[in-house]
N, C-alpha and C positions, 0 to 999 in steps of 0.2 A: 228094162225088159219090155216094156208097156211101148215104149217108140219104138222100136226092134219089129215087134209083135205087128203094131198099127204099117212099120215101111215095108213089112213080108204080105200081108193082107193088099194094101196099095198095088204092090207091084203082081202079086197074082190075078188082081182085078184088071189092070192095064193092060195083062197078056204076056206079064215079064215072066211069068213060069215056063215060058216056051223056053227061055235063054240058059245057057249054060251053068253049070252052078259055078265055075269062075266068076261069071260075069253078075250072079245073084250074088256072090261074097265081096264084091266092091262096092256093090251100090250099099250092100249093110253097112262095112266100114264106110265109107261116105257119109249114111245117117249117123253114124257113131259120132263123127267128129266134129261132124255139123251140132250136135246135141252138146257134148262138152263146149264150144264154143260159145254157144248161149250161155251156158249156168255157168263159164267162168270171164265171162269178155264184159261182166259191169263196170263201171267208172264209178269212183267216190267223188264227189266234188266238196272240198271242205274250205269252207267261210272263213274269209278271212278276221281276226279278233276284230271284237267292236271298238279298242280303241285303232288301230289300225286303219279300220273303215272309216272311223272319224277323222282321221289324219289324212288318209288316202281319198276322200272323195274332193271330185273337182268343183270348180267353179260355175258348170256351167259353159264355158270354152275348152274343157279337157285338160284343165292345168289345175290343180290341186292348190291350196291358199299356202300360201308363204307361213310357215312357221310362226315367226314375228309376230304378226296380227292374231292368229290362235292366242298367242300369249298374251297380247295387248287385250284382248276380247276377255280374258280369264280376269288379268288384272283388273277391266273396271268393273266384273261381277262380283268380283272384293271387293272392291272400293263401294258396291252398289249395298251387299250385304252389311259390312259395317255400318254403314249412313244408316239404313234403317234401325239397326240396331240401338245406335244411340238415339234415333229419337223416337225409338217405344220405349228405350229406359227414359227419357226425357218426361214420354207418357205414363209412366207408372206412379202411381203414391206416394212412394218409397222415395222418389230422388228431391222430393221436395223436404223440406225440416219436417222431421220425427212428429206425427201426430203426439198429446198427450198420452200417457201409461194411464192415466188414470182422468176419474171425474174432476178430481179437484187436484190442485197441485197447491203447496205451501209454499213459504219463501220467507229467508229474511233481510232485512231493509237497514242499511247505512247511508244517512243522507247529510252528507256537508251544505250546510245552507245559508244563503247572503239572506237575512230578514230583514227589514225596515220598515216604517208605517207613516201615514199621513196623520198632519194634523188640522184643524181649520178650531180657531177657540170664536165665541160671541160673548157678549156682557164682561165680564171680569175676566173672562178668560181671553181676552182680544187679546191680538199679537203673539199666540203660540204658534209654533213652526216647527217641522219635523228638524230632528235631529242626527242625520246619517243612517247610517248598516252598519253589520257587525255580521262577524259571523258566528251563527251558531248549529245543534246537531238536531237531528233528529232519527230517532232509531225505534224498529217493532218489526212484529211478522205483519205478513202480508199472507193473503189465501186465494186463489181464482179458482171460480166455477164456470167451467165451460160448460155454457148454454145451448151453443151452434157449433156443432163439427168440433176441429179446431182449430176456428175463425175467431172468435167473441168466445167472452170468458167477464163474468161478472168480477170483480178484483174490489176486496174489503181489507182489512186489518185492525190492527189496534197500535196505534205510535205513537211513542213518548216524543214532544217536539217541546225545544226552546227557542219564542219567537223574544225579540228586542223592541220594546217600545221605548221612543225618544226623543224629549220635546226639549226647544230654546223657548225662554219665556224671561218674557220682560223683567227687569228688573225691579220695576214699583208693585208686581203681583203677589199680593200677600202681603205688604207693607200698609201699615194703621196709617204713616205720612207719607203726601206723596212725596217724592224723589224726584225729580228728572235725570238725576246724573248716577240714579243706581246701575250698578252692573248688569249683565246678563246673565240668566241663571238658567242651569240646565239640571237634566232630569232623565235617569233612565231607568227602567227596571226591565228585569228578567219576569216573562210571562210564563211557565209551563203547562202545557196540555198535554190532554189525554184524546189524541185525535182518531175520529173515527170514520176510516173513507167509505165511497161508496162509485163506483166510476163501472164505465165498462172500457176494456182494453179488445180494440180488434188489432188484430196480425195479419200482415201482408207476408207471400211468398217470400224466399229466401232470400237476403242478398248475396251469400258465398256459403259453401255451404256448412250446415250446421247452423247455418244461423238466419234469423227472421228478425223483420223491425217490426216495431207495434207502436202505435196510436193511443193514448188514453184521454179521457175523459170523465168528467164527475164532478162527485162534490165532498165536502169536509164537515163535519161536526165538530165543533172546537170544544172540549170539556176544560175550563181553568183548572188545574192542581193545586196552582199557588203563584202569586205575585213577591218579587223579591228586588226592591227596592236599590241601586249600589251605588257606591260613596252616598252614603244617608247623610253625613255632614257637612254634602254642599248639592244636594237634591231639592232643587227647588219645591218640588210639587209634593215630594217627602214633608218637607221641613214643615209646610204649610197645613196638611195635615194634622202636625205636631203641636203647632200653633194652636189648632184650636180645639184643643184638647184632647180626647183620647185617637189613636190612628184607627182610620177608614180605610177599607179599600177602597182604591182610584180605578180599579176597572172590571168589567161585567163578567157573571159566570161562566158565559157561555157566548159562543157567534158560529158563523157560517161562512164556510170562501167557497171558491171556485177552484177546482184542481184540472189542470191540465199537462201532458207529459207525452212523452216521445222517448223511443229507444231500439236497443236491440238487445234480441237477448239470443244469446250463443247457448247451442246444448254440448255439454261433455260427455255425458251418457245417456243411456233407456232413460234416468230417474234425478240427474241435474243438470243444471244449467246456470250460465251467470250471466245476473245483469245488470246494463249499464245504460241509463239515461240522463236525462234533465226533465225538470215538473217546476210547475209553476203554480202558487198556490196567492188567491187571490185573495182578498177581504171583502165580502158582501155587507157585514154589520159591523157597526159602530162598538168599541170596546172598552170607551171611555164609560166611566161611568156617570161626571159630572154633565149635565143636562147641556151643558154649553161648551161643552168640548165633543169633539167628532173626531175620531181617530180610528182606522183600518189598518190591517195588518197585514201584508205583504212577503212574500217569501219564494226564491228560485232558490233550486235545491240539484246538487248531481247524486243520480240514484244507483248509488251500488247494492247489488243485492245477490243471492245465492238462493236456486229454488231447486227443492228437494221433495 
């Protein structure tokens, strides 16, 4: 009504009231339909989807990219997404071997062991000479205190071990006459200890997983339990003892080695694992006990063990 209103107002201003009222009723309908034209002659323009658009845009030249290479483009954003993936899990904590559960972790020790020892005799005892290996065991728990992360780990226990001492020795040793064409005569006994280590153990990264090698290092207090003499009735050094009257022991309370060891130890779970090495345990002191005999005690060992 308000356009109506404003094109009657117009046209009486122009001077159009002079004209017939035919001719005022077309120019109304004229404004009429001029008016609906406006409010109904809008255009929607509706976007096309964004993947579409994505598919649909050109090159640059008016040619849109070949399929193919969309796809090829996708695939090495996979191949791009994965790679990283694996090596932030490569970066994580986790993919390396299980830190410890705990401060200290136990364990215990089965060790099959080649032991042998040297001999070098002076004065009376001239011409002793070691007498082979043998094998014997040695078995205890074991305890590591991890000091550092879990790099370093201080590694003690307590091991029952049986070392072999065993000598060739002259025939005329221990004879009131001398001999020249006496036999030779040999001598072994069974040493046992009470050994008690003291090493630190580092670990290096995993070799496959679940499992890490480690490095030890250290040393041993050798505590004697008891010396045990075998075949007494063709032991030279036995017999000789016997001779002069009541039995001594032939060697010293106590010594000291060297322990050196290598391994790896695989984890089964959060709270065990098992291990498997080789150690090497050397003799620093002499365990003879006769002033002029010199004899160390020597021992490679494979280290089975289960820590818990």
């Amino acid at each position: 009504m308000s356009v109506l209103l404003e094109t009657y107002k117009f046209t009486k201003k122009l001077g159009f009231y002079r004209l017939s009222k035919p001719a005022i009723a077309g120019i109304l309908l004229l404004a009429i339909s001029l008016t609906n034209a406006h409010g109904q002659g809008r255009v929607t323009v509706q976007e096309p989807r964004k993947s579409q658009r994505t598919a649909d845009e050109d090159d640059g030249w008016g040619q849109s990219p070949p399929r193919n290479r969309t796809r090829r483009t996708n695939d090495e954003e996979r191949t791009s997404r994965e790679t990283e993936r694996v090596f932030r899990r490569i970066q994580e904590p986790d993919i390396d071997y299980a830190p410890p559960q705990k401060l200290i972790e136990m364990s215990f020790r089965v060790a099959p062991s080649v032991t042998f020892n040297t001999a070098e005799g002076f004065g009376s005892y001239a011409g002793f000479r070691k007498n082979g290996a043998a094998l014997r065991m040695s078995i205890g728990p074991s305890i590591d205190y991890f000091f550092f992360k879990d790099r370093y780990s201080f590694s003690s226990g307590i091991w029952y071990t049986i070392h072999r001492s065993g000598y060739l020795i002259p025939g005329q040793f221990g004879q009131p006459v001398w001999d020249p064409g006496a036999k030779l005569q040999r001598s072994v006994y069974n040493l046992q200890y009470l050994q008690l280590p003291a090493s630190v153990k580092m670990y290096a990264n995993n070799l496959f997983p679940n499992a890490r090698f480690y490095i030890q290092t250290g040393g041993l207090i050798n505590i004697k339990l008891a010396e045990k003499p075998l075949d007494s009735d063709h032991n030279g050094l036995f017999q000789y003892a016997e001779d002069n009257g009541t039995y001594s022991r032939q060697y010293s309370r106590g010594s000291l080695s060297l322990l050196l060891g290598t391994g790896i130890q695989y984890r089964l779970n959060q709270s065990q694992a098992l291990i498997l090495g080789v150690s090497y345990q050397r003799g620093l002191t002499d365990v003879a006990r006769a002033r002029d005999l010199v004899s160390k005690n020597h021992t490679v060992s494979l280290d089975l063990g289960l820590k818990f």
